[in-house]
SERO-4910 file (N, C-alpha, C, O; in steps of 0.05 Angstrom, whole numbers):
BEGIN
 pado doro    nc1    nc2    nc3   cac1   cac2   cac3    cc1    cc2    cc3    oc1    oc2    oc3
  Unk    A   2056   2244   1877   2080   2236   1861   2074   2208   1849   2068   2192   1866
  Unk    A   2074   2199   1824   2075   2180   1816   2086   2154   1816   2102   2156   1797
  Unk    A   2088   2136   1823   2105   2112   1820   2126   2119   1810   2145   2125   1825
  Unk    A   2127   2120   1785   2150   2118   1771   2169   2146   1775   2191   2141   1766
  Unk    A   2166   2174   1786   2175   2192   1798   2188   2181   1815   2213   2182   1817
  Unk    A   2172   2169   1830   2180   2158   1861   2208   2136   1864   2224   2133   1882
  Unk    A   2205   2125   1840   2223   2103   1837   2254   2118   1829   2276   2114   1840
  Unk    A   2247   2131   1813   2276   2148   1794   2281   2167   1816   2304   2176   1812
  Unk    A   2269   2179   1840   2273   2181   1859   2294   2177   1876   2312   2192   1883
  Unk    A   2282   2141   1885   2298   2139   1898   2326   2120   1881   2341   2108   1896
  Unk    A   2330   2118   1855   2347   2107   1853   2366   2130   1839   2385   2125   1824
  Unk    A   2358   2153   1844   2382   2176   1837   2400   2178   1866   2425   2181   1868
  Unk    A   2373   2175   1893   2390   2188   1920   2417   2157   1919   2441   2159   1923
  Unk    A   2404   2138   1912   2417   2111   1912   2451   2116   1891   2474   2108   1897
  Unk    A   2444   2128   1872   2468   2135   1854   2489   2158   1865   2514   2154   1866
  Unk    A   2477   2183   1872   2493   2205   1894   2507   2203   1920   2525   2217   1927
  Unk    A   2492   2176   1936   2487   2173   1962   2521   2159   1970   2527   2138   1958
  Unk    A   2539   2169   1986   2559   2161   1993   2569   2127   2007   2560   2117   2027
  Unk    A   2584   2118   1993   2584   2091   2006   2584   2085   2029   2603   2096   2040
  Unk    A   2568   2070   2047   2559   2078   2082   2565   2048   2082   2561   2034   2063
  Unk    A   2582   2035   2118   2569   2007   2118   2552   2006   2133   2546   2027   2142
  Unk    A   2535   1982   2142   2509   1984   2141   2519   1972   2175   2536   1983   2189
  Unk    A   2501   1945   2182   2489   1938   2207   2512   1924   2216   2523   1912   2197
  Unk    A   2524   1920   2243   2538   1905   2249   2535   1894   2281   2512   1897   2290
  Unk    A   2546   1887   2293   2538   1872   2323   2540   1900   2348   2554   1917   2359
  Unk    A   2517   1890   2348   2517   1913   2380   2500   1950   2368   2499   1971   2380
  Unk    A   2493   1944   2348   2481   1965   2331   2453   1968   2340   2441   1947   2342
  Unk    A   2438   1994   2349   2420   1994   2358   2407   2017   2334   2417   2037   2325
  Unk    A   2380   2004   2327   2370   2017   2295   2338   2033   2309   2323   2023   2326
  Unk    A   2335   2052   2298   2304   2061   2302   2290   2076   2283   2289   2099   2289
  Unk    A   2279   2069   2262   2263   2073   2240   2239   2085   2247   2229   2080   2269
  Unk    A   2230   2100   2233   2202   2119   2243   2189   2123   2204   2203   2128   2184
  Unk    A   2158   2118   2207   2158   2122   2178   2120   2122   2172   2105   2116   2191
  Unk    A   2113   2127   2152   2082   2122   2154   2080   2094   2144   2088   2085   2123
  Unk    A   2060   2075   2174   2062   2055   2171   2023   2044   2161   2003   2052   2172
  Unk    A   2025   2028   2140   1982   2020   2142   1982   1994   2140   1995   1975   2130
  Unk    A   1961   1999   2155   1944   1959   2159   1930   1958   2141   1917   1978   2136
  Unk    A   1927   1942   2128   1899   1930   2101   1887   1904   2111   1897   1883   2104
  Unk    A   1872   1904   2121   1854   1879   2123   1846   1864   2106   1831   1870   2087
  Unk    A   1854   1843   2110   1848   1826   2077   1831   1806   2102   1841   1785   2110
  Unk    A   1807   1815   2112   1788   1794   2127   1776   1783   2117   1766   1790   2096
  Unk    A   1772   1759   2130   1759   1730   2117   1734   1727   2138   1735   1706   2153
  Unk    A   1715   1743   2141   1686   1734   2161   1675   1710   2164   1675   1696   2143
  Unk    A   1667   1703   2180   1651   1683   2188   1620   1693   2192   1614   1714   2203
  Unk    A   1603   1677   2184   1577   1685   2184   1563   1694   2213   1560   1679   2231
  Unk    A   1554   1722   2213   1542   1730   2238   1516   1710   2253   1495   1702   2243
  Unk    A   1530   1705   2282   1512   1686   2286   1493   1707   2301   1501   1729   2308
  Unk    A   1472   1697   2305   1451   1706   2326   1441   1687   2343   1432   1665   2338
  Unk    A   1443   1701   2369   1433   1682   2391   1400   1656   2388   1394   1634   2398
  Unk    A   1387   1677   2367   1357   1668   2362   1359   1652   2333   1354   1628   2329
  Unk    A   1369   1670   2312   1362   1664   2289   1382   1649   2278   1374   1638   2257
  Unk    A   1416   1642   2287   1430   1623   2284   1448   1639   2272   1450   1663   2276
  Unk    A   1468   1621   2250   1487   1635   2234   1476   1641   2201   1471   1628   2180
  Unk    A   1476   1668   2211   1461   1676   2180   1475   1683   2156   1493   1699   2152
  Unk    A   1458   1659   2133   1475   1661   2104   1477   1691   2095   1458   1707   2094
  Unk    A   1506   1699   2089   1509   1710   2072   1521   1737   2082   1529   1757   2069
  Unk    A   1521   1733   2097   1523   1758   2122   1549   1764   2146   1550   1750   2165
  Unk    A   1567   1784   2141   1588   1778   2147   1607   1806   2154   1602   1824   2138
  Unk    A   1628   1815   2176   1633   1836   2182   1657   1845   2170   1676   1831   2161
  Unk    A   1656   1876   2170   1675   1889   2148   1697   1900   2166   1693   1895   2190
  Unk    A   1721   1915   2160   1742   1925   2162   1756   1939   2143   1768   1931   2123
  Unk    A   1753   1970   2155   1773   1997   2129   1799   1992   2132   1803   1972   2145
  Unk    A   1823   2005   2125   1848   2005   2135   1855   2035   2145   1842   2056   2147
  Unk    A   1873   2030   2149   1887   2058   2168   1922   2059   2165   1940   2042   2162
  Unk    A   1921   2090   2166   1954   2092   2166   1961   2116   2183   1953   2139   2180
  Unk    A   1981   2105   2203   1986   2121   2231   2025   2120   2225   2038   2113   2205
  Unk    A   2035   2132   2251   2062   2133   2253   2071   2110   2267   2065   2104   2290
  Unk    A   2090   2093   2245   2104   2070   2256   2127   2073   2259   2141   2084   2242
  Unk    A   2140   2063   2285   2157   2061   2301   2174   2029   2303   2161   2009   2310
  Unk    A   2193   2028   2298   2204   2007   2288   2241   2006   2303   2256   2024   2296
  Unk    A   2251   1986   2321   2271   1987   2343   2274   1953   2344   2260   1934   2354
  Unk    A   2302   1957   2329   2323   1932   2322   2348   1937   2340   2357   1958   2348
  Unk    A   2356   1914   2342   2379   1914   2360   2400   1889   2347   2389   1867   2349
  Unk    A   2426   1888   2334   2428   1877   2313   2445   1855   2340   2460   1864   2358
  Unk    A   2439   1828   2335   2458   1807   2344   2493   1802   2345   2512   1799   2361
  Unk    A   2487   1802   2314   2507   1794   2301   2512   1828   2277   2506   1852   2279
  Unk    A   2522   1815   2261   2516   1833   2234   2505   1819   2216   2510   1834   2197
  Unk    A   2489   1796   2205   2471   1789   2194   2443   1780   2213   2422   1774   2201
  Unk    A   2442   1779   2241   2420   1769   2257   2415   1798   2272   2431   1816   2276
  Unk    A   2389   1795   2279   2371   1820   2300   2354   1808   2308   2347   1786   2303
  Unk    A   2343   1828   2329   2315   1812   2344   2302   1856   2330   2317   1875   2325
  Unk    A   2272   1854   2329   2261   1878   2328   2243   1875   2332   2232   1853   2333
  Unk    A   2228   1906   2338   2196   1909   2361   2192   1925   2336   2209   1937   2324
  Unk    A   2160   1923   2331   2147   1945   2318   2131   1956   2333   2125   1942   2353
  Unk    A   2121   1978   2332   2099   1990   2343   2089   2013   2335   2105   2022   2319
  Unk    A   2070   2028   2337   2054   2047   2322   2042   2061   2344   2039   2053   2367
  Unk    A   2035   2084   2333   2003   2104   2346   1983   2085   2336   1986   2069   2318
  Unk    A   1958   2090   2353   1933   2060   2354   1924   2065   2331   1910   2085   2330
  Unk    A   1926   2055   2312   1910   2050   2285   1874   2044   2304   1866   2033   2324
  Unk    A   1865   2059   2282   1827   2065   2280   1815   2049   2259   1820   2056   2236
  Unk    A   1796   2025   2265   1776   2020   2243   1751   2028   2244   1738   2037   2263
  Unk    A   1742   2021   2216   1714   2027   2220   1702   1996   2215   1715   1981   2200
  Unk    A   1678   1986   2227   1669   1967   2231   1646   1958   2220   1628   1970   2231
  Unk    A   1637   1940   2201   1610   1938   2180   1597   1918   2181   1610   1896   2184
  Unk    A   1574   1917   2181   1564   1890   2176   1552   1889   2143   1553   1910   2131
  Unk    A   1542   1871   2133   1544   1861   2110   1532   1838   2104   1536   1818   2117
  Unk    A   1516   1840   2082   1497   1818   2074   1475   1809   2088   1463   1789   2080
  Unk    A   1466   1823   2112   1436   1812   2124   1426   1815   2102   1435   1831   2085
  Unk    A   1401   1795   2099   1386   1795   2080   1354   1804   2087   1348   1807   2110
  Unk    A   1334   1808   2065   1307   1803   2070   1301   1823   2099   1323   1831   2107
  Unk    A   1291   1828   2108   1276   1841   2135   1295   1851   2147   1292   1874   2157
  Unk    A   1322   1836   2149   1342   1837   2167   1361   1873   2143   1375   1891   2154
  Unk    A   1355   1872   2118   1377   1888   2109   1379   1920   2115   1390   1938   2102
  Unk    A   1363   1921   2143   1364   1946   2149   1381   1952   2170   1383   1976   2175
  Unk    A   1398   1931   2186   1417   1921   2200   1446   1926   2185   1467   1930   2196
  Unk    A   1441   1925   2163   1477   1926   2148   1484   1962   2140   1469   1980   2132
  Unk    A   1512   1962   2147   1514   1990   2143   1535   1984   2171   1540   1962   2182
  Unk    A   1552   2024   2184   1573   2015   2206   1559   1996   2230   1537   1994   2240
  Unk    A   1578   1988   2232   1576   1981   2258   1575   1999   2288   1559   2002   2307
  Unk    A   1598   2008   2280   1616   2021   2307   1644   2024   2298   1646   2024   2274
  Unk    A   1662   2025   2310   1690   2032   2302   1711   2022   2329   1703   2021   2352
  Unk    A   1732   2015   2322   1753   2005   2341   1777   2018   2335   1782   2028   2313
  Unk    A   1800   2017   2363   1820   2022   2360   1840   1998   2363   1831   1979   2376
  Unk    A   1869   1994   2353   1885   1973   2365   1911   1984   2363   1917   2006   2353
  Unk    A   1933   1961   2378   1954   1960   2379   1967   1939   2367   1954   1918   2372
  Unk    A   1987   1934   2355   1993   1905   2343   2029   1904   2346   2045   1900   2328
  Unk    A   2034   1910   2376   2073   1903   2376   2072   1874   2366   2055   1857   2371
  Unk    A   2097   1873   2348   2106   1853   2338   2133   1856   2346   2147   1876   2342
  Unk    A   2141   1829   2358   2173   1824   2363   2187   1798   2349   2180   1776   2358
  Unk    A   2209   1799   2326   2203   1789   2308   2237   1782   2308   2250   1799   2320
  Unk    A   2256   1755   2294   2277   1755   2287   2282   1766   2260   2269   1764   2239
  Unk    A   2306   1777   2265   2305   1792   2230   2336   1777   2217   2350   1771   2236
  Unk    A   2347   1772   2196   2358   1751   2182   2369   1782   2164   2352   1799   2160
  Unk    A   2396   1786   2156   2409   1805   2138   2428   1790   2125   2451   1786   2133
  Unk    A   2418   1778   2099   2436   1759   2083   2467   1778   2075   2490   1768   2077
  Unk    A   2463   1804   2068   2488   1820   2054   2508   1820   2078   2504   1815   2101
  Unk    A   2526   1827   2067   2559   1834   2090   2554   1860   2098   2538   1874   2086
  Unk    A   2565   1867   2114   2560   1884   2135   2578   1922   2123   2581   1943   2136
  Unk    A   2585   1915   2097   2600   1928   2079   2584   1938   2061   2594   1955   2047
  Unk    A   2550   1928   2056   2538   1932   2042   2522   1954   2048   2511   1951   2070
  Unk    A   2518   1976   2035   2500   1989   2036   2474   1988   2026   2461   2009   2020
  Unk    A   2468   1970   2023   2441   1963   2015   2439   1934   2032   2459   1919   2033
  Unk    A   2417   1928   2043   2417   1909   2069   2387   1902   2062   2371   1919   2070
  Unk    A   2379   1883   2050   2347   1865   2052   2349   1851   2074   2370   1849   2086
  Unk    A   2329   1839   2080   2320   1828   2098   2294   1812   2102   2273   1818   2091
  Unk    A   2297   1790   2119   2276   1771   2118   2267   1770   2149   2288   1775   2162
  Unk    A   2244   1766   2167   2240   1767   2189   2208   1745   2195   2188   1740   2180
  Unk    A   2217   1735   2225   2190   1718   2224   2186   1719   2254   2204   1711   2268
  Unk    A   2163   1729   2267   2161   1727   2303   2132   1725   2309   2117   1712   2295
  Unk    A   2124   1744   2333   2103   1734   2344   2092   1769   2345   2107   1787   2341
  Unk    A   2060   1771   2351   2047   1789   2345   2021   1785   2366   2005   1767   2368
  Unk    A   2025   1814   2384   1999   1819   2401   1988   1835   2393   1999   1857   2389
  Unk    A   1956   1829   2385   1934   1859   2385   1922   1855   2405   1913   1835   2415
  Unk    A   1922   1887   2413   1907   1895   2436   1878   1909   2421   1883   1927   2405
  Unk    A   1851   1900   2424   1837   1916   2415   1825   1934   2448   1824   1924   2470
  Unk    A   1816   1966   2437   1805   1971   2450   1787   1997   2443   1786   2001   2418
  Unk    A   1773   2016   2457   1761   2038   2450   1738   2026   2426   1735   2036   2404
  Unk    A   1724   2004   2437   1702   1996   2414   1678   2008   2425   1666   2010   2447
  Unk    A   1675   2018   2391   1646   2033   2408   1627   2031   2382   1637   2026   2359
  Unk    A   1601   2034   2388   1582   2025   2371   1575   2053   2360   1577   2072   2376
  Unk    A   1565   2059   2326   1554   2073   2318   1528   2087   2334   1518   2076   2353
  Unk    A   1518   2113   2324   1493   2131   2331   1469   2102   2315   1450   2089   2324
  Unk    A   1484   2103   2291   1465   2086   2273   1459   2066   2285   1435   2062   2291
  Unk    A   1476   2052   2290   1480   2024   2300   1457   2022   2325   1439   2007   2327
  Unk    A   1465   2040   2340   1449   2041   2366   1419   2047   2370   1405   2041   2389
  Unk    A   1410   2063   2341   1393   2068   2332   1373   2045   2319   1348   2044   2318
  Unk    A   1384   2034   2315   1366   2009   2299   1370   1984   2317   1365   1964   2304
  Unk    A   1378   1980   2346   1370   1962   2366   1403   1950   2380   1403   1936   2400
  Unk    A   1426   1957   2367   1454   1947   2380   1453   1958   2408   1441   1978   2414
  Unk    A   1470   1938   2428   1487   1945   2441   1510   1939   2454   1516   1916   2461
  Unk    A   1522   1957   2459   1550   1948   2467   1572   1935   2437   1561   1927   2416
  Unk    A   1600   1934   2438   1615   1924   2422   1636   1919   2435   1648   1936   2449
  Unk    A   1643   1890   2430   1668   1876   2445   1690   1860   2426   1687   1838   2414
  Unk    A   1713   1877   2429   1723   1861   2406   1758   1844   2422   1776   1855   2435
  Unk    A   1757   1813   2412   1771   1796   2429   1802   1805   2420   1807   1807   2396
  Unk    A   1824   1810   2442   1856   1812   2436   1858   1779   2419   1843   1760   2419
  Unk    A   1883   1785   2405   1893   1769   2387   1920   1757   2391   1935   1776   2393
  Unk    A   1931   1736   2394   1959   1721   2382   1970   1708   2356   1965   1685   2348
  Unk    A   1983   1722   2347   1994   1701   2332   2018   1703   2313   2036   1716   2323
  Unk    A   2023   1695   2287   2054   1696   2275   2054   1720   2258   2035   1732   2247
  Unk    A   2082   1725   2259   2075   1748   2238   2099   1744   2218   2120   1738   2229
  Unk    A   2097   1747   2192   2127   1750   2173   2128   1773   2153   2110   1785   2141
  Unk    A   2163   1777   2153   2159   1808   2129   2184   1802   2125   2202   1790   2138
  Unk    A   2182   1816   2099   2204   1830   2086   2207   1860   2092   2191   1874   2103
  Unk    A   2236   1867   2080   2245   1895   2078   2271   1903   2070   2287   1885   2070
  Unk    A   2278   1921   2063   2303   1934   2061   2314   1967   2078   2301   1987   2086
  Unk    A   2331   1964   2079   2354   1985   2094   2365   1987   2064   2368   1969   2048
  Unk    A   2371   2024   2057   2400   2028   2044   2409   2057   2057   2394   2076   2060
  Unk    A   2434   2054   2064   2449   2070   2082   2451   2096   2056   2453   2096   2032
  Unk    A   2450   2118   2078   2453   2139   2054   2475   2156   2067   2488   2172   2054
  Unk    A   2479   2150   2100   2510   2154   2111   2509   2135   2130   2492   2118   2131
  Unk    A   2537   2141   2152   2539   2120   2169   2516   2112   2187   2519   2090   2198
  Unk    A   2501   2121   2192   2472   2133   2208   2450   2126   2200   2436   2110   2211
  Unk    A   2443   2137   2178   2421   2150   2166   2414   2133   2148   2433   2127   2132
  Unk    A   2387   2121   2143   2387   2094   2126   2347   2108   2113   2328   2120   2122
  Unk    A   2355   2095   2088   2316   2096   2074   2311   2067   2083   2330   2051   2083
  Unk    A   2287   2058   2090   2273   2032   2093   2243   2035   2087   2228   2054   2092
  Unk    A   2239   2008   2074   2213   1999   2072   2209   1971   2077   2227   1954   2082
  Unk    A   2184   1967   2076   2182   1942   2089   2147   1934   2093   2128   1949   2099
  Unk    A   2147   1901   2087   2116   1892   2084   2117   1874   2108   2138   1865   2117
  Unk    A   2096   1869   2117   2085   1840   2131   2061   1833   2132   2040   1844   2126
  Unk    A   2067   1810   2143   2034   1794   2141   2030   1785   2164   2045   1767   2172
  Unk    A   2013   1793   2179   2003   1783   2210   1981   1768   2219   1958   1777   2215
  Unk    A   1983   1753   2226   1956   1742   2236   1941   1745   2262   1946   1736   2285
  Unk    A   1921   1760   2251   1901   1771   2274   1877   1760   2267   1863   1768   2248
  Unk    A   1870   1739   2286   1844   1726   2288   1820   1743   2319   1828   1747   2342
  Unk    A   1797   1746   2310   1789   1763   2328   1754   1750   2333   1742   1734   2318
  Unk    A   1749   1756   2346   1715   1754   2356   1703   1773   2360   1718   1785   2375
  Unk    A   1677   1791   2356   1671   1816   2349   1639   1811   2368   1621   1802   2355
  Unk    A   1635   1815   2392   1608   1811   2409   1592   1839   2416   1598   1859   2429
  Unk    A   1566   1831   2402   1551   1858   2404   1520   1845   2417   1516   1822   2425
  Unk    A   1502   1870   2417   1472   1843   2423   1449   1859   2406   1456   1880   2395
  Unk    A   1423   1851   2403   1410   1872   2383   1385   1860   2398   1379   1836   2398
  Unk    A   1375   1877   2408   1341   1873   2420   1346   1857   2443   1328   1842   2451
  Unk    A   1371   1857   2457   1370   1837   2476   1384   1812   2471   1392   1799   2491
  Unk    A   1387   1801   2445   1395   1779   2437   1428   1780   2435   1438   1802   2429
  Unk    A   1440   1763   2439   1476   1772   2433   1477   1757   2406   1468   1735   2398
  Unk    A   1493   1778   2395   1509   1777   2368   1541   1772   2364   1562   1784   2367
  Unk    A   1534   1751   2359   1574   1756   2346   1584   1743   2327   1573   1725   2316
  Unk    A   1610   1752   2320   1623   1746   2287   1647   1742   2287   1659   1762   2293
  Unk    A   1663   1720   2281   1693   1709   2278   1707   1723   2258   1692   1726   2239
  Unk    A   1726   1730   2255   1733   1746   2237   1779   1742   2236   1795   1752   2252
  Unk    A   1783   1728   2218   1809   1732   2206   1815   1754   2194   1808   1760   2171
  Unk    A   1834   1773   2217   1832   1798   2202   1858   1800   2184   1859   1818   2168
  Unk    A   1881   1778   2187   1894   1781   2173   1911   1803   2155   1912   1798   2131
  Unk    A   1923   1827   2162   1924   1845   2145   1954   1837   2139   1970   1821   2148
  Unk    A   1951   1860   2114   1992   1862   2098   1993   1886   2114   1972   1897   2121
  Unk    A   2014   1895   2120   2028   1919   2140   2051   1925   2113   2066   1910   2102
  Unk    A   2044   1954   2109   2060   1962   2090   2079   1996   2111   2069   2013   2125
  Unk    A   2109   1991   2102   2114   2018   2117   2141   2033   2107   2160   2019   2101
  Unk    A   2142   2059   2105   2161   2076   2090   2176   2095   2109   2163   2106   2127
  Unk    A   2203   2098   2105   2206   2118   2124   2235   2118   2127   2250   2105   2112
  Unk    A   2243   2132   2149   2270   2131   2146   2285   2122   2175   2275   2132   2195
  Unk    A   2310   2103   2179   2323   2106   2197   2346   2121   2200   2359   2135   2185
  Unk    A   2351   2110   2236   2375   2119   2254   2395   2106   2268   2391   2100   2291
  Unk    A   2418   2099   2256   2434   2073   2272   2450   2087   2299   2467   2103   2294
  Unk    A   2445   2082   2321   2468   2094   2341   2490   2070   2351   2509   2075   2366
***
């Protein structure tokens, strides 16, 4: 479906859709929708135990899109507190830029799995009359990494082992709610998390490792449920 399908879309259901009010105190919300991570990582140069931190050279990150799970509990009718959470998003893991002798080293890594609950305050500027409800939110964010495991390749050309460090830190997003009955709401919604990570491997014996700001935007579509 095209963008612009997609849009006229949703602003026909928006034109049909019965006047609903939206969030108010004591409202318990649970959104379900396809949620993806994009890594917008910022590497730090792969150090080596022997040969130091090598120019130019630096580790990669694909994105992924799993089922996100999303559970607000409204304060007020413009304040909430909400948890995100997902099925474990899967990366795949790269290295990049060895140079000279070394460029037979670049290519996967290995691959990881994570978790990233975020528990977050959420802010609903509109009245509680509105069926259409934006929103602003700002909290805190755990990744769990785990299930790291090193490529056939990888292992093949002298790696071993892959260890990749859990993460803390802030997370902020936008979004919107529009009620399409008293219940039943469309939402989407972005954020930006910060996931700073350490990535420990060893190659011939020597230990390897790489700092890595994985920083991703969290993009997610889908629909809620107010009880």
């Amino acid at each position: 479906m095209s963008k612009a399908l997609f849009a006229a879309s949703l602003l026909a259901v928006a034109l049909i859709a019965p006047v609903a009010h939206a969030h108010e105190a004591g409202d318990i919300i649970m959104r379900a929708g396809a949620i993806t991570v994009d890594p917008h990582e910022n590497s730090g140069r792969i150090n080596h135990s022997v040969l130091g931190k090598v120019d130019g050279s630096k580790a990669t990150l694909d994105s992924d899109t799993q089922l996100g799970l999303n559970f607000a509990y409204m304060l007020t009718s413009n304040w909430g507190i909400e948890l995100l959470a997902a099925t474990p998003f899967s990366h795949d893991v790269g290295v990049k830029g060895m140079p000279g002798a070394f460029a037979g080293l670049n290519g996967k890594l290995g691959s990881l799995k994570h978790l990233p609950p975020t528990l977050s305050l959420v802010y609903y500027p509109m009245e509680s009359k509105s069926a259409f409800q934006p929103y602003v939110g700002a909290g805190i964010n755990y990744t769990w990494f785990f299930d790291d495991k090193l490529s056939s390749e990888a292992e093949s050309k002298g790696f071993r082992g892959l260890d990749m460090k859990d993460s803390w830190g802030l997370a902020a997003q936008v979004g919107m709610d529009y009620m399409l009955t008293d219940k039943i709401m469309l939402n989407a919604q972005v954020r930006y998390i910060d996931i700073d990570t350490t990535g420990t491997t060893s190659l011939a014996g020597n230990k390897v490792k790489v700092d890595v700001d994985v920083d991703p935007w969290v993009y997610m579509v889908g629909l809620g449920y107010k009880f």
